[in-house]
C-alpha positions as CSV (number, residue, x, y, z in Angstrom):
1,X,61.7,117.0,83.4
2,X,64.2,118.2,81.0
3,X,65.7,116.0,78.1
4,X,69.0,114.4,78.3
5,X,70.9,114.5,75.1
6,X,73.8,111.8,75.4
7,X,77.3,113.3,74.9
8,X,76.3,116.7,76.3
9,X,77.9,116.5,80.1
10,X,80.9,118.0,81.4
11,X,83.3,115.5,82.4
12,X,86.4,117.3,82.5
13,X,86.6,116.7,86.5
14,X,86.1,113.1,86.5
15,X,88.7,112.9,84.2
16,X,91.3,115.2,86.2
17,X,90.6,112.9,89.1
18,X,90.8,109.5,86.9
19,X,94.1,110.5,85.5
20,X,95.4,111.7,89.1
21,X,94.1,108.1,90.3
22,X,96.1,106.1,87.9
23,X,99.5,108.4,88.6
24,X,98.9,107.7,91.8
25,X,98.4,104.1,91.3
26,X,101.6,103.6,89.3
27,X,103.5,105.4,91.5
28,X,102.5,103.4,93.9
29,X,103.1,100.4,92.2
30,X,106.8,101.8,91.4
31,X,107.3,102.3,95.1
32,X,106.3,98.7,96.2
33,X,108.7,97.1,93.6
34,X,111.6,99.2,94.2
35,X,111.2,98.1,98.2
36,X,110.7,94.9,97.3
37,X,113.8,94.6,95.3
38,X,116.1,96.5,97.8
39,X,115.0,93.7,100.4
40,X,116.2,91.0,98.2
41,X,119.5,92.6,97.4
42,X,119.5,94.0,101.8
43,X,118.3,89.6,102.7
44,X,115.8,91.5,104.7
């Protein structure tokens, strides 16, 4: 079984998708607020 040193993995993908999660995320966010606030100014 071969040692694990701590530090030594490559975690560049995980954090390319973590970062793309959290765009996503806002954007999202963003989206759902700006709809919500052109219902209250359409009295949808």
């Amino acid at each position: 079984m071969a040692d694990h040193e701590q530090g030594s993995m490559d975690i560049r993908v995980q954090e390319k998708t973590f970062h793309g999660f959290i765009r996503m995320a806002t954007w999202g966010a963003i989206i759902c607020v700006c709809v919500l606030i052109f219902m209250a100014l359409a009295n949808a």
